[in-house]
C-alpha positions in Angstrom: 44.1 54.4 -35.3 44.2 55.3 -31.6 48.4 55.2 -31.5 48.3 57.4 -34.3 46.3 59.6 -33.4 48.3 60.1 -29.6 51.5 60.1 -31.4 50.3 63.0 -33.6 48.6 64.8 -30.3 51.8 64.1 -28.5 54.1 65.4 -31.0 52.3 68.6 -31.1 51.5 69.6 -27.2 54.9 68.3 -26.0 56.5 71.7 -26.7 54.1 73.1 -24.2 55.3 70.8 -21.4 57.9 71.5 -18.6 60.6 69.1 -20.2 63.6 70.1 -21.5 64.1 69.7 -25.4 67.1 66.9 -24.7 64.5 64.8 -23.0 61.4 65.0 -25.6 61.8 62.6 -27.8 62.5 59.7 -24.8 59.6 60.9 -23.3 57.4 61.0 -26.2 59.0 57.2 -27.0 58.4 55.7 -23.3 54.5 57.0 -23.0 53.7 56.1 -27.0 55.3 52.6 -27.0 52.7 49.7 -27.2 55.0 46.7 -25.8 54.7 45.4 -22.1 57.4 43.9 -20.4 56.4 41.5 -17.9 57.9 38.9 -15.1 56.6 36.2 -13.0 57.5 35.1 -9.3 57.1 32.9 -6.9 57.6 33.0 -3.7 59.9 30.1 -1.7 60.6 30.2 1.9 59.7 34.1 2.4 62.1 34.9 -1.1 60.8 36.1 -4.1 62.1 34.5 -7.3 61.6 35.5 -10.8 61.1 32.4 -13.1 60.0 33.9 -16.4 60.1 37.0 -17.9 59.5 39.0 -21.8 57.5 41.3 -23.6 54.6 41.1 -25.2 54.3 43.3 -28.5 51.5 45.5 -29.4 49.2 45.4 -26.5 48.0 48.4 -23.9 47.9 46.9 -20.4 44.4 48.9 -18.6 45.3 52.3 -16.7 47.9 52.6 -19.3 48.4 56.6 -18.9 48.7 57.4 -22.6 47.7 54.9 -24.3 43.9 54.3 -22.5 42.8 57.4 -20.5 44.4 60.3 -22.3 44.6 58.6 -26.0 41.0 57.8 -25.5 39.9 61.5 -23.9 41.5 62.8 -27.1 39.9 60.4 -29.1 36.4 61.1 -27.6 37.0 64.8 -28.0 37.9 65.0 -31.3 34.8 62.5 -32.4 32.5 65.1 -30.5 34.2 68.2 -32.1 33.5 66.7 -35.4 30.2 65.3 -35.2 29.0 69.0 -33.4 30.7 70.1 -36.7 28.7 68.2 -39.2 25.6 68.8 -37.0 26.4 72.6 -37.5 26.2 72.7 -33.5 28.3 76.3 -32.6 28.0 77.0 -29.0 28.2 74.0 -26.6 30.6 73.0 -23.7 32.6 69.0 -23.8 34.0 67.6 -20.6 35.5 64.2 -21.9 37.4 61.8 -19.3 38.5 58.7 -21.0 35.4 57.3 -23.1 33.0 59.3 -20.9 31.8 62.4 -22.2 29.8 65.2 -21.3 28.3 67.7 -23.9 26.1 71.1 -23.1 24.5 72.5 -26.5 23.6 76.4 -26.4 19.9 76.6 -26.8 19.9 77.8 -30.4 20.9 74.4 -31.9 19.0 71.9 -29.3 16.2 70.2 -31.8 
């Protein structure tokens, strides 16, 4: 649900970015794609060596930019624009940052 979602966000507010039309749809592919390449090392007299590397498929790795703090502030918003909806709540005020959210209801709907 939550990759759908972004990738529908995404498609929509990228032509309001700074990046040039060539360039979309590789941007849009790097910051929507759910596989994680990863390597390990060791280290041997003061040198670094890579013994293993791949990429694990389907995951979000924690800080992911997309993918955890902007596909989940969307998220968040959109669940508190639609539950102030079915609540019939008209004047109020959201400040979402990742699953956090803050919401301000006008004093007409507060119960």
């Amino acid at each position: 649900m939550d990759l759908y979602i972004v990738k529908r966000l995404f498609k929509s507010l990228i032509r309001y970015l700074d990046i040039p039309y060539a360039f979309r749809n590789t941007v849009y592919l790097v910051l929507t794609k759910i596989d994680m390449s990863f390597y390990s090392v060791y280290t041997h007299e003061r040198r670094r060596i890579k013994f293993m590397t791949g990429v694990i498929h389907g995951t979000v790795y924690s800080g992911h930019p997309t993918r955890t703090t902007w596909g989940n502030s969307m998220r968040v918003y959109l669940y508190t624009k639609f539950c102030m909806y079915l609540a019939g709540i008209t004047k109020y005020k959201i400040w979402v940052c990742g699953d956090d959210m803050l919401a301000i209801i006008g004093k007409n709907d507060r119960e």
